[in-house]
SEVEX-931862 format. One record per residue: residue in three letters; x, y, z of N, C-alpha, C in turn. Coordinates in steps of 0.001 Angstrom, whole numbers, padded with zeros to 6 digits, always signed. Layout:
// residues N
ALAXYZXYZXYZ...
***
This chain:
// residues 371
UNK+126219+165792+110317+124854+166268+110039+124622+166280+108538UNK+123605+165755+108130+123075+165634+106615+122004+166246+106168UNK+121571+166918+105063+120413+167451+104843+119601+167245+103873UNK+118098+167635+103372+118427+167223+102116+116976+167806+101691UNK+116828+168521+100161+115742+169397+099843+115589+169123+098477UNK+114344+169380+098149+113680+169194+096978+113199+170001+096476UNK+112879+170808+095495+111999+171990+095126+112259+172621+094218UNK+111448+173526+093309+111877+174493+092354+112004+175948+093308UNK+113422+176480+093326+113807+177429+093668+114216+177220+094868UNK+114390+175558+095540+114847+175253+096787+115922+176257+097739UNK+117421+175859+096493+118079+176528+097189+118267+178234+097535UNK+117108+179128+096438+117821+180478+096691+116350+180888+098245UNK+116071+179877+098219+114305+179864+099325+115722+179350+100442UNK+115677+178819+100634+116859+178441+101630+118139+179570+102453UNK+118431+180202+101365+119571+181214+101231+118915+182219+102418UNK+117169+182427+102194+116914+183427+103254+117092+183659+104123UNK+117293+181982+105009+117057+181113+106048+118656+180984+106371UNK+119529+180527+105440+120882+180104+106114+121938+180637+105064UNK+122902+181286+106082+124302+181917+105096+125314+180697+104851UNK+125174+180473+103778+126402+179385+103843+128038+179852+103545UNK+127549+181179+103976+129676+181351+104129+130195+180937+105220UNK+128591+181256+106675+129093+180909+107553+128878+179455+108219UNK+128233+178935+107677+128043+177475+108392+128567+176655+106785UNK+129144+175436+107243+128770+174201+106187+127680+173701+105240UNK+127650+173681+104123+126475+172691+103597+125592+171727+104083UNK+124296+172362+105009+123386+170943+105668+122585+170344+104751UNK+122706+170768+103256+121492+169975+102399+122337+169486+101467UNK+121447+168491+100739+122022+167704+099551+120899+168041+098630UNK+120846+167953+097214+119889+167987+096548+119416+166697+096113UNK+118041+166639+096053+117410+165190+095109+116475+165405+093923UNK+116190+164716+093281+115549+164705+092122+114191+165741+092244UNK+113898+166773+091881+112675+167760+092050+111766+167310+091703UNK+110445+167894+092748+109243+167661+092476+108935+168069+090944UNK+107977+167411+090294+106992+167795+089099+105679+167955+089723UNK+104579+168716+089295+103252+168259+088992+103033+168591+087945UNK+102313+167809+087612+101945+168381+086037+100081+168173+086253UNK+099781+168997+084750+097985+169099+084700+097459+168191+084069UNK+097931+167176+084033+097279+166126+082796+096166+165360+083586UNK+095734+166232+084627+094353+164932+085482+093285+166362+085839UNK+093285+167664+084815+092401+168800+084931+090941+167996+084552UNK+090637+167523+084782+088660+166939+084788+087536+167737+084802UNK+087859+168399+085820+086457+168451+086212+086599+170165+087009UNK+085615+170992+087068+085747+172417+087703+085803+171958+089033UNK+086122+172694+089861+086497+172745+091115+085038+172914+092002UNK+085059+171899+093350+083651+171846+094012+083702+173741+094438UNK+082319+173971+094983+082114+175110+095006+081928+175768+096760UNK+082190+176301+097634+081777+176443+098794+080638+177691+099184UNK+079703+177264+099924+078548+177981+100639+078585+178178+101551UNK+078460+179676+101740+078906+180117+103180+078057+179711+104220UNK+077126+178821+103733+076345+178117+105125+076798+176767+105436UNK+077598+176365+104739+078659+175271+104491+077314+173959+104366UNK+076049+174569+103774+075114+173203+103644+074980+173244+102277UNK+075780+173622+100995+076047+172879+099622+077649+172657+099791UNK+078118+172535+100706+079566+172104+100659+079873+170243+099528UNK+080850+171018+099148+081102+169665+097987+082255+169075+098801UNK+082958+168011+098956+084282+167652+099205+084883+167316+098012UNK+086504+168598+098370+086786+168313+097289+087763+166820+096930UNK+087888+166390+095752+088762+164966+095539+089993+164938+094638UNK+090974+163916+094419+092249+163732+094257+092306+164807+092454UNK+091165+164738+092459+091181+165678+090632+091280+166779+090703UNK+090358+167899+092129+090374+168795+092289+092053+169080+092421UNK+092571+168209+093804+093541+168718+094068+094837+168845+092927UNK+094387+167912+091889+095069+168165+090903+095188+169157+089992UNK+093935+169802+089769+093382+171065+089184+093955+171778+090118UNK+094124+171647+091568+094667+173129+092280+096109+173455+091978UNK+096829+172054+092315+098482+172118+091624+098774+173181+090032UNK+098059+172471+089457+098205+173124+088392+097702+174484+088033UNK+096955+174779+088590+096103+176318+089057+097387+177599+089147UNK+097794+176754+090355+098667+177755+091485+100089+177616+091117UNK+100575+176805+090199+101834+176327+089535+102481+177914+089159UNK+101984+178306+088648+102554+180258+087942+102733+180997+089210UNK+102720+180742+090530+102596+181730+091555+102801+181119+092897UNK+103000+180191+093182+103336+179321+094621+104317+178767+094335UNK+105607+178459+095389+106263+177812+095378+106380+175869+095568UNK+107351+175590+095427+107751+174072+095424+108347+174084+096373UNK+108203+173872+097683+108680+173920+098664+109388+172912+099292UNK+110781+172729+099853+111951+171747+099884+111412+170995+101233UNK+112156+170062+101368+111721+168789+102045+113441+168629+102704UNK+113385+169227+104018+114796+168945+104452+114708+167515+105529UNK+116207+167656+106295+116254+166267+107119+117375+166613+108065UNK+117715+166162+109088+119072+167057+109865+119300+165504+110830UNK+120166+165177+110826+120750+163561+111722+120572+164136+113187UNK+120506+165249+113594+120475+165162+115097+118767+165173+115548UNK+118056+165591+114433+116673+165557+114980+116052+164186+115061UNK+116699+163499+113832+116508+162147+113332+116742+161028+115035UNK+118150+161646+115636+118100+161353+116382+117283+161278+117642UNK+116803+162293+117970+116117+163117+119376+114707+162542+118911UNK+114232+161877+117660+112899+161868+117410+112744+159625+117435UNK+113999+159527+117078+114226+158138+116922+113084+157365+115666UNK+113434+158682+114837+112527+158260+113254+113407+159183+112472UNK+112899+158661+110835+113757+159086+109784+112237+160542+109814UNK+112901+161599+109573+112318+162384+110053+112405+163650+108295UNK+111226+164177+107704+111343+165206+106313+110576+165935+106632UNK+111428+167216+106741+110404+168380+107146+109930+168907+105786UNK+108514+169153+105480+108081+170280+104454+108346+171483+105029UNK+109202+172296+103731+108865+173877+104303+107738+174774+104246UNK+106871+174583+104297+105919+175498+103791+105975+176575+104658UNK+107011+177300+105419+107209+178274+106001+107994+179017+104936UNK+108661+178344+103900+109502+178930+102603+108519+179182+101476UNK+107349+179339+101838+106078+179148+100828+105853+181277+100907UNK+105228+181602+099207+104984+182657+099485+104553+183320+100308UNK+104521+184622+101540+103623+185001+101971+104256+184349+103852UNK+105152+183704+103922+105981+182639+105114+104554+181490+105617UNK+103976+181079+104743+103351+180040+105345+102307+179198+104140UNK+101849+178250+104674+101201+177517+103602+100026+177621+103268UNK+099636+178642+103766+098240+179365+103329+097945+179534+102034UNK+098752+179943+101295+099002+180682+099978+098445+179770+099026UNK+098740+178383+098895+098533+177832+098332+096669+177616+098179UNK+095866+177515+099119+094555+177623+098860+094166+179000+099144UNK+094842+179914+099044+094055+181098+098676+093872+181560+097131UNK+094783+181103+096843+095687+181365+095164+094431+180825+094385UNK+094630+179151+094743+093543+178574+094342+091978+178975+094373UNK+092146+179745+095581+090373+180428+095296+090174+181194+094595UNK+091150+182180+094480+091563+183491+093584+091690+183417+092056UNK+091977+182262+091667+092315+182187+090214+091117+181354+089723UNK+090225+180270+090951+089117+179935+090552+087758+180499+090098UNK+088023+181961+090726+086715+182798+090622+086584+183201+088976UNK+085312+183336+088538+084576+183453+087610+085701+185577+087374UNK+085861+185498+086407+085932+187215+086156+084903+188241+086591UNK+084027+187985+086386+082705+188768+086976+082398+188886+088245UNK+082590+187798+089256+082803+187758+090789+084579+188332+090722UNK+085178+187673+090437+086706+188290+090659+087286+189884+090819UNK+086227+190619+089890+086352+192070+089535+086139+192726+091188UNK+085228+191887+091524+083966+192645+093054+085063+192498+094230UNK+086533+191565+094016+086837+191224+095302+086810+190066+096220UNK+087536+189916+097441+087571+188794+097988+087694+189435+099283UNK+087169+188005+100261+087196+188842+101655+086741+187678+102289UNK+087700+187506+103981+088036+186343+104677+088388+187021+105957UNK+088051+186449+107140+088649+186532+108231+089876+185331+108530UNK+090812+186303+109491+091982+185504+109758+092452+186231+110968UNK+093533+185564+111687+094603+186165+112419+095808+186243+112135UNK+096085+185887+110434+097194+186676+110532+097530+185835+109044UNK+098283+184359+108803+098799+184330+107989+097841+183718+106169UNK+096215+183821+106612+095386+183539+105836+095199+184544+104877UNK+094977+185832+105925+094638+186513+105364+095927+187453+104750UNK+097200+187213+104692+098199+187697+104218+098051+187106+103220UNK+097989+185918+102948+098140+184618+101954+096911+185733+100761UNK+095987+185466+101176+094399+185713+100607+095255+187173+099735UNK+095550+188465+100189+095883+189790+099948+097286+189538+098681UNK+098222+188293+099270+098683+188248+098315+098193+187654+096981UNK+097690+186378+096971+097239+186049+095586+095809+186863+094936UNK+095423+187783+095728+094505+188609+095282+095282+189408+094339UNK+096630+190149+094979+097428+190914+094067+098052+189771+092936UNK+098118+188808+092811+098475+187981+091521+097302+188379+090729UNK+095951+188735+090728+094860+188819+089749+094485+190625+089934UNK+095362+191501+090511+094788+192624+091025+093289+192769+091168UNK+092941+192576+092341+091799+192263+092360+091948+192778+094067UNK+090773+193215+095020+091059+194160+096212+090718+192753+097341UNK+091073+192685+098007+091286+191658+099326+091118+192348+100469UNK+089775+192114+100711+088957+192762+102336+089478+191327+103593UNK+090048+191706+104849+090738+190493+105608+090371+191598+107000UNK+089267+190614+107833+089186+191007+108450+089707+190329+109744UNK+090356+191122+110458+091689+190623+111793+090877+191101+112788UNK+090922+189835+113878+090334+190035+115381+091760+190340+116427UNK+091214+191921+116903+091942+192189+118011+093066+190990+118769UNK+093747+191461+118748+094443+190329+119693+095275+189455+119110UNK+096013+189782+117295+096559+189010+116174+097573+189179+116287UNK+098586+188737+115909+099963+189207+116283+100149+190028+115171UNK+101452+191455+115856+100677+192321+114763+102007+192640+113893UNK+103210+191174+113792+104060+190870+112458+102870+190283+111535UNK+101719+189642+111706+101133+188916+110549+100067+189979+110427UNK+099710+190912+110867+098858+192500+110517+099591+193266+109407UNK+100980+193055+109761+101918+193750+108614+102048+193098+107476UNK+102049+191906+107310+102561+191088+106882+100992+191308+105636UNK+099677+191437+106369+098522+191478+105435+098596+192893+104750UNK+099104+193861+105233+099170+194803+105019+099932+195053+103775UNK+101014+195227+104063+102246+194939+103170+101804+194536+101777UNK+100799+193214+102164+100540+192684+100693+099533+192886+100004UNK+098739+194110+100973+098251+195151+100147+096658+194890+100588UNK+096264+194208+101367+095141+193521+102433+094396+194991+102777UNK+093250+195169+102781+092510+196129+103397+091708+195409+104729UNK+092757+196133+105769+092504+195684+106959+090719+196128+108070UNK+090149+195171+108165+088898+195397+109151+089048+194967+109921UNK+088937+195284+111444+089133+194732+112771+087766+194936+113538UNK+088148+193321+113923+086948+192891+114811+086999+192759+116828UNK+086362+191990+116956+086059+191770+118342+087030+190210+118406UNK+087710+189911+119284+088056+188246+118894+087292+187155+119269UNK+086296+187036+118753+085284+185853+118929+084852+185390+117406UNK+084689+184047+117213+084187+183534+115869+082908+184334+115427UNK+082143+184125+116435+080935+184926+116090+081110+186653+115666UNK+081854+187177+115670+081715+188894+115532+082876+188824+114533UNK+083910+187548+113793+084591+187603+112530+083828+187119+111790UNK+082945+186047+112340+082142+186239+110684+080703+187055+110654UNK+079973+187789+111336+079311+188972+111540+080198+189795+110436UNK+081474+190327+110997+082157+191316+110498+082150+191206+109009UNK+083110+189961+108534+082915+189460+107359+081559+189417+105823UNK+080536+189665+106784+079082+189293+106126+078871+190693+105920UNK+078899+191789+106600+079170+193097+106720+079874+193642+105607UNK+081084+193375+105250+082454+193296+104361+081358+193267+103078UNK+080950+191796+102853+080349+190994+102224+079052+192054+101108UNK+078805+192460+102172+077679+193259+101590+077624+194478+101724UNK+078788+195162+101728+079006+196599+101597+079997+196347+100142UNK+080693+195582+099835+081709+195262+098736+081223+194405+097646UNK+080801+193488+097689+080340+192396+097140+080999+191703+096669UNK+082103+191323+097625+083489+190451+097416+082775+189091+097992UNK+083764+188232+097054+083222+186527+097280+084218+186126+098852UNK+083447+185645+099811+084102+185144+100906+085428+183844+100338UNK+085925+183951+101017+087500+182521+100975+087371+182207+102291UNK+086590+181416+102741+086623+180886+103965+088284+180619+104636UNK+088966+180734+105944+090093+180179+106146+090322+178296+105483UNK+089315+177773+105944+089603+176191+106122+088116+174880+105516UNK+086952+176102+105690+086115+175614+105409+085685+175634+104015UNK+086526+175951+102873+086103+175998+101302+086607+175103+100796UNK+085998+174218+099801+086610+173459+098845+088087+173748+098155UNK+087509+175061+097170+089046+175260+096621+090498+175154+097616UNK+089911+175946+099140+091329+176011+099946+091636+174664+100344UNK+090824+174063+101005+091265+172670+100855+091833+172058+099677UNK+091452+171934+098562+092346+171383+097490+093692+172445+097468UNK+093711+173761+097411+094827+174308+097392+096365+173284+098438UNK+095359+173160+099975+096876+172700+100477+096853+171485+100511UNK+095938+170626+099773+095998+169420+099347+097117+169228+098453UNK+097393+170299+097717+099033+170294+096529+100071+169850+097532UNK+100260+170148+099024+101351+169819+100016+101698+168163+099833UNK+100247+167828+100082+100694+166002+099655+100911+165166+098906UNK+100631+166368+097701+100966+165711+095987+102457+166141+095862UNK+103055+167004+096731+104366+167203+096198+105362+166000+097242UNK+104328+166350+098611+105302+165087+099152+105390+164156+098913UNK+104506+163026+098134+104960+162100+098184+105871+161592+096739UNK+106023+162936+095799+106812+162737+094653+108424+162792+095322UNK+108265+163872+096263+109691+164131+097209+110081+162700+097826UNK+109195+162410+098540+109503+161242+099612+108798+160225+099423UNK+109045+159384+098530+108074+158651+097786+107432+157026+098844UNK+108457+156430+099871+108377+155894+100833+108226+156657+102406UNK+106637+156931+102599+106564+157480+103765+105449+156640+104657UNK+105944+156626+105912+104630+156010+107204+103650+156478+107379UNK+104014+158380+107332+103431+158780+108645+103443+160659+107783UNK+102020+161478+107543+102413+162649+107733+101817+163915+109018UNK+102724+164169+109570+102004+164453+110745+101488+166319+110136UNK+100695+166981+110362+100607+168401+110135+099828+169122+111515UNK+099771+170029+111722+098944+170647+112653+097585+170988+112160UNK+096713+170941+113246+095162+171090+112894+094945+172626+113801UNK+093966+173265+113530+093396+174513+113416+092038+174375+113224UNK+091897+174781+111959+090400+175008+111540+089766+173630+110399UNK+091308+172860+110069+091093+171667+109841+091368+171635+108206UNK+091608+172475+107389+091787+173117+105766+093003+172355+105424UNK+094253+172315+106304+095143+172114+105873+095248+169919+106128UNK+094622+169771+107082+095053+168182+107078+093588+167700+106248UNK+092458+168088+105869+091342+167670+104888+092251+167841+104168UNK+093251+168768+103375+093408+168527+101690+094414+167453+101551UNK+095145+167049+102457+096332+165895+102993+095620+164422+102883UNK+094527+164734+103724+094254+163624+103736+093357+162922+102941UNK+092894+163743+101931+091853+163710+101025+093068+162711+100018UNK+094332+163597+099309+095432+163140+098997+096202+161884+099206UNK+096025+162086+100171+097078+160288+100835+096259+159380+100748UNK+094893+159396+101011+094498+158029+101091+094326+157456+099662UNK+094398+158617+098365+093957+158184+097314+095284+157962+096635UNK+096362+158397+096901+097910+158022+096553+098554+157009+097147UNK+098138+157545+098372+099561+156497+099258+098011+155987+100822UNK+097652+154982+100418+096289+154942+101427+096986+154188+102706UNK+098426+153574+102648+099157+152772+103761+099791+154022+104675UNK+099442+155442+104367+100387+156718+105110+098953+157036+106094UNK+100584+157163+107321+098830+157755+108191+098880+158862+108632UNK+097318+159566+108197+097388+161352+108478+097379+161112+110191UNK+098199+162046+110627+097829+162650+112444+097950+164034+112038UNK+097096+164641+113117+097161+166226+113171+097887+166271+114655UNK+098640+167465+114446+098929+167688+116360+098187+169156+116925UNK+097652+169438+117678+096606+170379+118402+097052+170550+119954UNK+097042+172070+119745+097437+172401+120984+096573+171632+122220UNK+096879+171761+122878+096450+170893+124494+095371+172766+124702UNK+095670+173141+124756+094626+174619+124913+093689+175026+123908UNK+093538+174060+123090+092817+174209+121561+092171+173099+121338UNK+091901+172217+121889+092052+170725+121332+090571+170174+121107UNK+089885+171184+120022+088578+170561+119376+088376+169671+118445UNK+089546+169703+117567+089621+168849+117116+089568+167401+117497UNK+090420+167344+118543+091177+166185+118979+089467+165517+119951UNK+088920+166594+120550+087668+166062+120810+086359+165581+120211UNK+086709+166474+119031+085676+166130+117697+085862+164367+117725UNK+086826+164569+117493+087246+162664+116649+086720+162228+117947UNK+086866+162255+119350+087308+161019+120484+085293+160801+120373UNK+084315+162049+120288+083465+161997+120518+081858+161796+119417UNK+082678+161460+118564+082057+161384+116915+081201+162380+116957UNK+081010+163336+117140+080761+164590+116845+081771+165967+116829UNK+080771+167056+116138+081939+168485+115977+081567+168839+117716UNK+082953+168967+118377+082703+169970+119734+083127+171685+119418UNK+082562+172484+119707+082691+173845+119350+082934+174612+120097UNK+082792+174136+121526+082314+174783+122980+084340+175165+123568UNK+085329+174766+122629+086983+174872+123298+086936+176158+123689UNK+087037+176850+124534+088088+178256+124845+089108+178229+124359UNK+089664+178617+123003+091010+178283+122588+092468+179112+124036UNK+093317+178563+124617+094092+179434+125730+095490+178320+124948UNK+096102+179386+123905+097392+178546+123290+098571+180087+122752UNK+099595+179305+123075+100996+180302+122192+100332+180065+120830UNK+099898+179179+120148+099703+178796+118667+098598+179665+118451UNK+098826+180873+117830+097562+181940+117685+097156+181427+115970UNK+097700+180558+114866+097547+179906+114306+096273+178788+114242UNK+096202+178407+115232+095535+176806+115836+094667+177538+116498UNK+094266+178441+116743+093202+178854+117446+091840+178944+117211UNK+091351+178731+115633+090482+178454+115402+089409+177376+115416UNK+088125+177019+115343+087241+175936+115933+086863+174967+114294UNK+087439+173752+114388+087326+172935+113615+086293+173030+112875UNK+086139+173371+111498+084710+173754+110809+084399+172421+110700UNK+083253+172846+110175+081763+171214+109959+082200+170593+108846UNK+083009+170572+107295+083365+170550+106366+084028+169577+107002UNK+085378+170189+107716+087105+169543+108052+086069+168097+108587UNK+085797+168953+109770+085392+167737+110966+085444+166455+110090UNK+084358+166524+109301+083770+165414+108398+084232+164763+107617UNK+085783+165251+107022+086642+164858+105603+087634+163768+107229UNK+087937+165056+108557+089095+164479+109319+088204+162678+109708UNK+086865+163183+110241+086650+161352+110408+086714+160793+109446UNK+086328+160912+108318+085896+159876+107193+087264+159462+106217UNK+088162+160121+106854+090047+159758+106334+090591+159265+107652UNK+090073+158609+108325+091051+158176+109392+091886+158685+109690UNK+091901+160391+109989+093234+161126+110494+092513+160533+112636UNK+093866+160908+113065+093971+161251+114537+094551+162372+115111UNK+094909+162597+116288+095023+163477+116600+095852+163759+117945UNK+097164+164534+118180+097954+164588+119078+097832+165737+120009UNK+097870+165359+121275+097765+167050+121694+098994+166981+122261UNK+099549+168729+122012+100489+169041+122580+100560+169972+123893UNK+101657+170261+124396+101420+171218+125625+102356+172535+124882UNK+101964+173811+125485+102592+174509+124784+103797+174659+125435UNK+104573+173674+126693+105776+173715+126980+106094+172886+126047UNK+106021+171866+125414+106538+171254+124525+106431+171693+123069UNK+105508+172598+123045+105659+173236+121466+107045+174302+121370UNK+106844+174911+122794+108069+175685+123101+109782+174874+122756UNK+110086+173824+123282+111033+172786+123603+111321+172584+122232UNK+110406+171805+121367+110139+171589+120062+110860+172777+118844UNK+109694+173587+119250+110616+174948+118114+111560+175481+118762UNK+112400+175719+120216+113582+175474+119872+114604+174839+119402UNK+114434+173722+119272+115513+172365+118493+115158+173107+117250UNK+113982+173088+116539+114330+173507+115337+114681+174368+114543UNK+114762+175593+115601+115453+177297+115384+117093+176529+115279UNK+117482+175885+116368+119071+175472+116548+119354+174573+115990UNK+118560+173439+115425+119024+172626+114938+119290+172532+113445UNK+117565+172913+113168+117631+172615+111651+117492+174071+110601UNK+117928+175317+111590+118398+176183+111287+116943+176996+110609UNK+116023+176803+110899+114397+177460+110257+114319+178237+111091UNK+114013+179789+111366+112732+180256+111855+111064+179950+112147UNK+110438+178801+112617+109384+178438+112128+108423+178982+113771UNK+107499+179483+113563+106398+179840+114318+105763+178452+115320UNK+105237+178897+116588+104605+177560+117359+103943+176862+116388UNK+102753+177307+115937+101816+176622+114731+102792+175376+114407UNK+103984+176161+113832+104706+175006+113242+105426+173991+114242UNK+105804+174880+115347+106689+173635+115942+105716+172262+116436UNK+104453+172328+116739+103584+171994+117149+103919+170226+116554UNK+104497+169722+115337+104448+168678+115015+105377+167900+115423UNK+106439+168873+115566+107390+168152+116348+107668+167623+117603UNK+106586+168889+118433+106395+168229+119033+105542+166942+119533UNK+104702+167182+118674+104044+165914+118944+104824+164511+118826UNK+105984+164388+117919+106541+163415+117542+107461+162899+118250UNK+107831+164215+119276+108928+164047+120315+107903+163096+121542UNK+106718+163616+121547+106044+162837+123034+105643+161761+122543UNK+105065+161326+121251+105205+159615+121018+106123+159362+120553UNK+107699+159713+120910+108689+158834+120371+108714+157767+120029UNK+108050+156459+120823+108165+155075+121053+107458+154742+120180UNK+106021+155615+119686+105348+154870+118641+105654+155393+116885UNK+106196+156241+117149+107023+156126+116121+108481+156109+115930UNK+108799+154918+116220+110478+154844+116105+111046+154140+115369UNK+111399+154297+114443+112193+153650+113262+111186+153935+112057UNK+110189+154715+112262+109207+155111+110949+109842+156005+110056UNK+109479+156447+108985+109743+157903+107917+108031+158870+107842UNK+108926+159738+108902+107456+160711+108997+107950+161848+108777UNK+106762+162257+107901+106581+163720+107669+106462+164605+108247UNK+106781+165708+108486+105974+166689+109488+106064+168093+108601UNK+104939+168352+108649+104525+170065+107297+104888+170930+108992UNK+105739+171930+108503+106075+173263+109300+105347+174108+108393UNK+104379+174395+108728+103579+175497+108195+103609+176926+108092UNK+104299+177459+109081+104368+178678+108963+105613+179526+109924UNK+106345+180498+109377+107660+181066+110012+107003+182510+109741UNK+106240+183296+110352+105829+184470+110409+105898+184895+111864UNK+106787+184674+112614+107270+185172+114019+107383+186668+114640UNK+106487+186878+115619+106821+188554+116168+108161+188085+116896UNK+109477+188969+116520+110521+188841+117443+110498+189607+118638UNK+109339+190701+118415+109316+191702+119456+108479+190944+120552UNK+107937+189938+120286+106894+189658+121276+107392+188502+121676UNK+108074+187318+120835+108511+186291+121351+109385+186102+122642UNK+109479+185424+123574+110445+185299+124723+112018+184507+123666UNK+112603+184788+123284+113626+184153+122262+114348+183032+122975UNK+114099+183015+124596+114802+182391+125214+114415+180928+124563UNK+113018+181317+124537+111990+179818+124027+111921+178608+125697UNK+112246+178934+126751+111981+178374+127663+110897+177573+127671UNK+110754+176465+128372+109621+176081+128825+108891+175908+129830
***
């Protein structure tokens, strides 16, 4: 078994994850990511909470976000394990962004919204609905600017990522769990505080924030096919794919989406946004409805889209609890699995897959991980 990671602060981010008194060395080190700011241009597009002055943001922004969030986000390692390599029948680099501040890759476009705000809006606050690891993300880089972080959580969140907002100092509001009564709630927030909203997925800055994921991968993995990530609300594969096509335009974005979630995946088949999903998924992550922003960046980048079953997201993140030794949440296993059910079409490729997030209730999980 071989491993192999990239990053500033790779290995003591690792150490959390695996004791090496008791197992062998599964990683090797390679040459570390850089970004550097030498492509700062231009201010960052701006987002409207009616999402009708929405800007998309581009390869400059996301460069401005790297460099933004550089003092306070991690460089997150890029491992590899020969038995998954095997079971997947592709050269296979996981991003950790479950080793990312906060256990998930949120952080990175919240930071970015947080450090973008004007001082005068910044003083008033910030405030976002989430279920769990957005709005942890949001509470933490709010505390990088001390500045108060209103996160309002719909009933029904898992309530390790309630703590988890908490903890980081999040002033918790609880809602009803429907889109409609989190952002009601939110607007409420909004105008009792006069904190600037951070949309989860639908803001410029956050999109360029986890747009930094694909500027670091492809310095890591500089020959890649394929990056697969999970879709949700659509924040995290817009800033990817905004990225790849303008770096590496021969890499092809896929999102994978739960089979109980799968608006996305209907958005694209039907060239329109569908809104109408009942989200019914383990991935309480992915549960959100593809905003009008994503929708529009996901067609106009030629991403696609995998659905998974959540017996196979199950199947999936167990191999990678046992195999490649991560804690990583369904959200995350979600890519793998996808990669496991088109084996055939990707076999002999070098694909990516972003594990997004390791913020796991152990109390609630079945550990058996059955399917």
């Amino acid at each position: 078994m071989t491993g192999y990671v990239s990053g500033r602060g790779a290995l003591n981010a690792l150490r959390v994850q695996h004791d090496w008194r008791l197992h062998p060395p599964l990683w090797r080190q390679v040459d570390r990511c850089t970004i550097t700011a030498d492509r700062i241009l231009v201010p960052h597009a701006r987002y409207d909470a009616s999402m009708n002055d929405f800007v998309c943001p581009t390869l400059t922004d996301i460069h401005s976000a790297a460099a933004r969030i550089a003092p306070y986000a991690v460089v997150t390692p890029v491992l590899r394990n020969d038995m998954l390599d095997e079971a997947a029948g592709a050269s296979v680099y996981f991003k950790c962004e479950h080793l990312q501040r906060g256990g998930a890759f949120k952080f990175r476009g919240a930071c970015n919204a947080v450090w973008a705000l004007p001082d005068d809006e910044a003083k008033r606050g910030v405030v976002t609905h989430s279920s769990g690891n957005h709005g942890a993300a949001l509470a933490l880089a709010a505390g990088t600017r001390d500045i108060p972080a209103h996160i309002v959580v719909p009933d029904g969140a898992v309530e390790a990522k309630i703590e988890n907002i908490k903890r980081a100092g999040g002033i918790v509001h609880r809602c009803a769990p429907t889109q409609a009564d989190r952002e009601e709630t939110c607007a409420r927030v909004q105008r009792e505080t006069g904190a600037t909203l951070v949309h989860p997925y639908a803001d410029a800055h956050v999109i360029a924030g986890q747009g930094t994921i694909a500027l670091e991968l492809v310095q890591q993995v500089p020959e890649l096919d394929v990056v697969i990530t999970p879709i949700g609300g659509g924040g995290l594969m817009s800033g990817c794919a905004i990225a790849l096509k303008a770096l590496k335009p021969s890499v092809r974005p896929i999102g994978a989406e739960p089979a109980g979630a799968d608006d996305a995946f209907q958005s694209l088949q039907n060239d329109e946004r569908v809104t109408s999903v009942v989200p019914y998924t383990i991935c309480d992550g992915l549960r959100a409805t593809i905003g009008a922003p994503n929708f529009a960046v996901l067609r106009d980048h030629g991403v696609t889209v995998i659905t998974v079953t959540d017996a196979e997201t199950r199947a999936a993140m167990r191999q990678l609890w046992a195999e490649l030794k991560q804690t990583v949440e369904p959200s995350s296993a979600t890519v793998f699995a996808a990669l496991l059910q088109r084996r055939g079409q990707f076999k002999g490729l070098r694909v990516a897959l972003v594990l997004t997030g390791g913020n796991v209730d152990l109390d609630a999980i079945d550990l058996n991980l059955s399917a």
